[in-house]
C-alpha positions in Angstrom: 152.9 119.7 105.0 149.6 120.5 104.1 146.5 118.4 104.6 145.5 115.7 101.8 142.1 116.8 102.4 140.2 119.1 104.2 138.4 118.1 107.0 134.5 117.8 107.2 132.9 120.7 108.1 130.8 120.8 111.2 127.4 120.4 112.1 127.3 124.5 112.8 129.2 125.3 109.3 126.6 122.6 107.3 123.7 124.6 108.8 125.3 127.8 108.3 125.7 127.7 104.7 124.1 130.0 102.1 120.2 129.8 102.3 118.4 129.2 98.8 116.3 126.6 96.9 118.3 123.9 97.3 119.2 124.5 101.5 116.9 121.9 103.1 118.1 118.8 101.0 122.0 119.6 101.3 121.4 120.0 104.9 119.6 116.9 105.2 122.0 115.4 103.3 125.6 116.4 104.5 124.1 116.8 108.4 122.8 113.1 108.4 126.1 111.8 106.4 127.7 112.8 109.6 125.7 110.6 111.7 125.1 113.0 114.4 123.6 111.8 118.2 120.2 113.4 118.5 122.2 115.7 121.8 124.5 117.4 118.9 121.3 118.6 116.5 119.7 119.7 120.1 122.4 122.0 120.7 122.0 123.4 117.1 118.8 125.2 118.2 121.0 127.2 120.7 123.5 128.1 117.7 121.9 128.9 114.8 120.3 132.6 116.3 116.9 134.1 115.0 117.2 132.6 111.4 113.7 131.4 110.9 114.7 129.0 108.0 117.4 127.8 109.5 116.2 127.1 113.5 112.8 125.6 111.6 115.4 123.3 109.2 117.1 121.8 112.6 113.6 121.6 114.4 112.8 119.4 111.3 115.8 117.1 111.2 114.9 116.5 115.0 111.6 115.2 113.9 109.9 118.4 115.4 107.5 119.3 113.0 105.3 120.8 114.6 107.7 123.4 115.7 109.7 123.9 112.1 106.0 124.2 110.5 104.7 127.1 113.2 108.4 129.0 112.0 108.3 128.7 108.5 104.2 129.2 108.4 105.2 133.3 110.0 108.0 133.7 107.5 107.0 134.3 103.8 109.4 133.9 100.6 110.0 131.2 98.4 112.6 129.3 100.7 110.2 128.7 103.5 107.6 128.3 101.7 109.6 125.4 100.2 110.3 123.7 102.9 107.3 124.0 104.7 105.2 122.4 101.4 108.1 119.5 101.1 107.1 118.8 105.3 103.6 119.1 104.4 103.1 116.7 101.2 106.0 114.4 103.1 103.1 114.4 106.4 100.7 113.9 103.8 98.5 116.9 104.4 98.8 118.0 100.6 96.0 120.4 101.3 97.5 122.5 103.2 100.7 122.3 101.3 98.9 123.4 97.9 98.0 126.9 98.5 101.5 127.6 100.1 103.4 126.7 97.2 100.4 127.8 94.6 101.9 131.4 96.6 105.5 131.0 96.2 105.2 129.7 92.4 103.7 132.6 91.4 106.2 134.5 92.7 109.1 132.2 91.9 108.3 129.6 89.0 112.0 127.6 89.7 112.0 123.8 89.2 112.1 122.9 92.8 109.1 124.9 93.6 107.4 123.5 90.5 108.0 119.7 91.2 106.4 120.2 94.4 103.3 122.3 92.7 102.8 119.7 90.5 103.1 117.0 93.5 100.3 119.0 95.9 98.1 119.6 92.5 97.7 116.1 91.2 97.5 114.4 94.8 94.8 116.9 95.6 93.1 115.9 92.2 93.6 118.2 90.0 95.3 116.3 87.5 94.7 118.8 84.7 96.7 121.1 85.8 99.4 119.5 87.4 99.8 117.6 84.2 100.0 121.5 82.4 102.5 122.4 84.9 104.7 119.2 84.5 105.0 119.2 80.9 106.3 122.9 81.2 108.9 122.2 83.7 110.9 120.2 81.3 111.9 117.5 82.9 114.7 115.2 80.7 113.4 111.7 81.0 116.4 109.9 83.2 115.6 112.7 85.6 114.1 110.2 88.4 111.5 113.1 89.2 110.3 112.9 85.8 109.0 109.5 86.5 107.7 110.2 90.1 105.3 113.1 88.8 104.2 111.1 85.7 103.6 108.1 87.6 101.7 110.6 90.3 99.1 111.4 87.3 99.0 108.0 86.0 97.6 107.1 89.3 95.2 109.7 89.6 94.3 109.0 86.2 93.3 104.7 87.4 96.4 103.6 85.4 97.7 101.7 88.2 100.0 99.3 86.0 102.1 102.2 84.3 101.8 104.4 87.6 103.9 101.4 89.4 106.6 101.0 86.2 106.8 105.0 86.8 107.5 104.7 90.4 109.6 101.7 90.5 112.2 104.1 88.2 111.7 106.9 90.7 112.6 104.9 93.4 115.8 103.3 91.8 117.3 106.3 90.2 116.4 108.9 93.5 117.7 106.2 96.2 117.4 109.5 99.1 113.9 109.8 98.0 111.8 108.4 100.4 108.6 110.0 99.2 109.2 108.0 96.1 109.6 104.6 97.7 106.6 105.7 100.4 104.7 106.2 97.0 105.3 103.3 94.8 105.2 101.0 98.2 101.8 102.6 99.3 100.6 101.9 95.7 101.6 98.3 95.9 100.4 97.6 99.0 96.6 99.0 98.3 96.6 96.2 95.3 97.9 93.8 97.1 101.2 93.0 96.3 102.3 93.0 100.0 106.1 91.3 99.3 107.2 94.0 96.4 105.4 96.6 98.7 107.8 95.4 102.0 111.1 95.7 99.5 109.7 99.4 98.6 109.0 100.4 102.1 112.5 99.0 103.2 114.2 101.4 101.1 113.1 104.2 103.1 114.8 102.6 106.2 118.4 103.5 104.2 117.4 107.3 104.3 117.5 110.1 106.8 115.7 111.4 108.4 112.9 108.7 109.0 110.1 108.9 106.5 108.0 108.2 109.5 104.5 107.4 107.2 106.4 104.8 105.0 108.2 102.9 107.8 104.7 103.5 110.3 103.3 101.3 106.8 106.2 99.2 106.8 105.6 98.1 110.7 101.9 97.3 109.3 103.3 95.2 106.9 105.8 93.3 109.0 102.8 92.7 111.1 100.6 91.1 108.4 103.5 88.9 108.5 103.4 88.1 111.9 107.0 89.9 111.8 105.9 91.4 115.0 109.7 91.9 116.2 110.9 93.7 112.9 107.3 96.0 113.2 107.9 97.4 116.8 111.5 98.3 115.6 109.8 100.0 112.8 107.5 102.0 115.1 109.9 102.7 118.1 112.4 103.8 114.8 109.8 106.5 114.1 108.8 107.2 117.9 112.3 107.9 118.6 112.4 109.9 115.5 109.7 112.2 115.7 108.3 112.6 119.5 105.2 114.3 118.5 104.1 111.1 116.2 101.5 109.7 117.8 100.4 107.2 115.6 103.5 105.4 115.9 103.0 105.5 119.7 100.0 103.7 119.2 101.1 101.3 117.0 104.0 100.7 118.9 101.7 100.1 121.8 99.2 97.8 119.9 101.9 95.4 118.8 103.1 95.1 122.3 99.8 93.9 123.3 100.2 91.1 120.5 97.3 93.3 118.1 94.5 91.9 120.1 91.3 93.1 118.7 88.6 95.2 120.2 85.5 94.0 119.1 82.9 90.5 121.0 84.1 87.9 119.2 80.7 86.1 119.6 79.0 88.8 117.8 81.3 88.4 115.2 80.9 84.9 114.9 77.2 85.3 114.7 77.4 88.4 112.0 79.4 85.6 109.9 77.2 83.2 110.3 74.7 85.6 109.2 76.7 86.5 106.3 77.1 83.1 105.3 73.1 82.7 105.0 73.0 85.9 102.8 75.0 84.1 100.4 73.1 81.0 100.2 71.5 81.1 96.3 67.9 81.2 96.0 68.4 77.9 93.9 69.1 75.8 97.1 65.6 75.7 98.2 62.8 73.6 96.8 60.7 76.4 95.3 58.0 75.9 93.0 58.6 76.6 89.2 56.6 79.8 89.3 58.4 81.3 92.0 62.0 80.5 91.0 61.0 82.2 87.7 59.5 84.7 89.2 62.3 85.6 91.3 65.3 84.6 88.5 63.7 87.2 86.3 63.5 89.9 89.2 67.5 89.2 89.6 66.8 87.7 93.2 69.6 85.2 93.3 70.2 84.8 96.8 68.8 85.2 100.1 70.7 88.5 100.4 68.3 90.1 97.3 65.6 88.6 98.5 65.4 90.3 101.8 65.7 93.9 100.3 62.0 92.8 98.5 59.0 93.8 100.6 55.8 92.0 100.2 54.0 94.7 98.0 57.0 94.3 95.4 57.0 90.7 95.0 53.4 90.9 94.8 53.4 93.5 91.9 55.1 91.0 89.4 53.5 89.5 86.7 52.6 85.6 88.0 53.1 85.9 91.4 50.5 85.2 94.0 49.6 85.0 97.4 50.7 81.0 97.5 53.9 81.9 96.6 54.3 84.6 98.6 54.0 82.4 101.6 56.1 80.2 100.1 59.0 82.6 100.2 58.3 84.0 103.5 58.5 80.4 104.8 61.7 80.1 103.6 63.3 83.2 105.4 61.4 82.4 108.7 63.8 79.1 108.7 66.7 80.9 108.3 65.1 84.1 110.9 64.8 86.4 107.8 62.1 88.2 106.4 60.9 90.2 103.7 62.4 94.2 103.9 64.6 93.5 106.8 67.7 94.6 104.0 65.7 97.7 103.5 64.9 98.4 106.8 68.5 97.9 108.2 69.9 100.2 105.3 67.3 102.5 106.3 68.6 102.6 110.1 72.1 103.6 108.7 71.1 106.3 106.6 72.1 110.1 107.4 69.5 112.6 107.5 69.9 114.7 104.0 73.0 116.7 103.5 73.1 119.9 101.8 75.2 120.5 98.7 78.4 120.9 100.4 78.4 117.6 102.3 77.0 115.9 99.4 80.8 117.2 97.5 82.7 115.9 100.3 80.4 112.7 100.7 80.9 111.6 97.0 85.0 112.0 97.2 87.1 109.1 97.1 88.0 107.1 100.1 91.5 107.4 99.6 91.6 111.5 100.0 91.5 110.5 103.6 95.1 109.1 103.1 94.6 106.1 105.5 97.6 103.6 106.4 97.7 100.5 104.6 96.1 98.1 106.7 93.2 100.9 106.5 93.1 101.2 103.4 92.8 97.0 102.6 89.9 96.9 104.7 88.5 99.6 102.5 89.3 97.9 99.4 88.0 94.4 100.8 84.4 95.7 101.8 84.0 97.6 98.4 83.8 101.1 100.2 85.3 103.6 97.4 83.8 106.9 98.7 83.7 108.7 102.0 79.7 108.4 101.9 79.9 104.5 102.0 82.2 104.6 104.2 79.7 106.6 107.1 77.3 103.9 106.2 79.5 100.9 108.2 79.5 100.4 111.4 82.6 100.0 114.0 81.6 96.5 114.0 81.6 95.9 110.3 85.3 97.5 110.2 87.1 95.8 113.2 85.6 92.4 111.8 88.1 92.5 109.0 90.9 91.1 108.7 94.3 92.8 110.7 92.0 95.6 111.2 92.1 96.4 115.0 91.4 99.4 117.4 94.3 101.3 116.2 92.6 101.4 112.6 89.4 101.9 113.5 90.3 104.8 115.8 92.9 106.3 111.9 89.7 105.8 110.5 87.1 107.6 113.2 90.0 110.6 113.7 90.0 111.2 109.8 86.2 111.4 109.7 86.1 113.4 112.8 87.8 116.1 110.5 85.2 116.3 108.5 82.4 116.5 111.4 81.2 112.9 110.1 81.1 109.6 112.0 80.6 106.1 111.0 77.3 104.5 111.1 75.8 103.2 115.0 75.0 99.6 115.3 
């Protein structure tokens, strides 16, 4: 009697099947339905011979990247160069991944390659292009790639609101998608909607492998919570995942330690306290009614303006004297202020002059540094939108924020490294 149904193939025969376009994701797929023991996909290394696409496709589903991107980075050809751009834009490094598949889609314009062209050209900013590229690939609107592209330039573009109705479709129609959960959670999370941006995140948890930067964000998240249980899980998840993942290592590490920050909690207290005085409008003081006119029509509102004022500027307006001068500079003795001091401290974080190129990469967004979530708050709380304010701050400034501790500051520091900049001393 013959067999109802044939049996699954094996781990060996899945691997072994016809290399093309489509090879990585049915892999992925069918290998991962099987629920294999990380010993089995070990032992595929020793069985799949010289095949560069294929050794550097089991390297990958080990969490090896590092290995399955020095493979596929010697072979050339549109299937490698597939793969190795999907790892890349999936690690976040859409750099690198740009000019690989820029490559391969000239020499093979097929819609997989083109979805992921379009994915490395609008993350990398140009939106212009990517948006020329996307409108010629066709995409039918229920196709759930449709949505994650257009709501990838709707991003771009500052059109947050329909970016997240785009990616919120993704997500639900392309449930083995991580990269579209990762995106529409990463999205939600920089504005704030932590909850909706936990219930994105935790999709990824449901696909295979790990999508190690959107569950790393989850942990974060879980964290913020005070789920500190559910975030080591998260991070151990992607440590066991991917050995070579440091960050997860680290994070795994810090919420061991219960987070504790790494920054003198006096001085903190004293640079709020500080803070506190800068806010303190000019109107709380018994001034004379020359000088609060005087200083309402020079927009000096509070103590915070009126410390970037030297003496020779106050003293240049029309009305205001010598009596009132000393009248002000009374004022911000009491509080241990004085006149410039907000100039001269701005001053003391200030680079020397950069040539053109620095100037480029100073005036960039913030966000091409592709920070983790907790990161990226801290960015959005202190008002820092480009790399250039962002050198300006110092380590102090940063680790005083909220759920921003030593393993940010050090994402931050290593991402600016890159770029042979540092934050400000102080």
């Amino acid at each position: 009697m013959e067999e109802s149904s044939a049996s699954a193939p094996s781990l060996i025969e899945i691997v072994n099947r016809t290399v093309g376009l489509g090879y990585y994701e049915s892999v992925r797929r069918d290998v991962f339905a099987q629920g294999p023991e990380t010993e089995a996909l070990e032992e595929l290394t020793g069985q799949v011979g010289d095949d560069a696409v294929k050794r550097a496709t089991v390297f990958a589903l080990l969490g090896k990247r590092d290995e399955a991107f020095s493979l596929l980075g010697k072979t050339s050809g549109p299937v490698p160069a597939y793969i190795l751009g999907k790892l890349l834009l999936e690690e976040g490094r859409a750099a690198e991944a740009l000019p690989v598949l820029e490559k391969a889609h000239a020499e093979n314009s097929g819609l997989e390659l083109g979805v992921l062209l379009v994915e490395a050209r609008v993350i990398t900013g140009d939106v212009e292009n990517g948006r020329q590229l996307f409108a010629s690939l066709g995409l039918p609107s229920e196709d759930g790639r449709h949505h994650y592209l257009e709501g990838l330039c709707l991003e771009k573009e500052g059109d947050y609101k329909r970016a997240l109705i785009q990616y919120e479709r993704a997500s639900s129609l392309c449930l083995d998608q991580a990269s579209y959960h990762f995106r529409w959670g990463y999205l939600l999370s920089l504005h704030g909607d932590d909850d909706e941006a936990v219930t994105a995140y935790e999709r990824c948890l449901h696909v295979t492998p790990i999508f190690a930067r959107a569950v790393i964000n989850l942990g974060i998240l879980y964290e913020d919570a005070e789920r500190y249980e559910d975030a080591m899980s998260c991070y151990a998840m992607v440590a066991n995942a991917h050995p070579d993942n440091y960050r997860a290592r680290m994070y795994l590490g810090d919420a061991e330690a219960s987070l504790d920050m790494y920054y003198d909690r006096e001085k903190e207290k004293e640079r709020s306290r500080r803070n506190q005085l800068l806010q303190i409008p000019i109107t709380d003081f018994e001034l004379s009614v020359r000088s609060r006119n005087c200083l309402q029509k020079m927009n000096i509102h509070t103590l915070g303006d009126l410390i970037k004022k030297t003496e020779a500027e106050l003293l240049s307006y029309k009305n205001f004297g010598e009596t009132s001068l000393n009248e002000i500079k009374r004022i911000l003795a009491q509080k241990g202020f004085r006149l410039g001091q907000g100039l001269d401290e701005e001053r003391s974080r200030q680079k020397a002059l950069p040539d053109s190129e620095h100037e480029k990469m100073l005036s960039e967004p913030v966000s091409v540094l592709e920070l983790s979530s907790r990161s990226q708050r801290c960015m959005d709380r202190l008002g820092i939108e480009s790399i250039g304010e962002l050198i300006k701050r110092t380590e102090l400034e940063l680790v005083s924020q909220k759920n921003f501790g030593v393993t940010s500051l050090n994402e931050v520091k290593r991402k600016l490294k890159t770029r042979s900049l540092s934050l400000a001393s102080g």
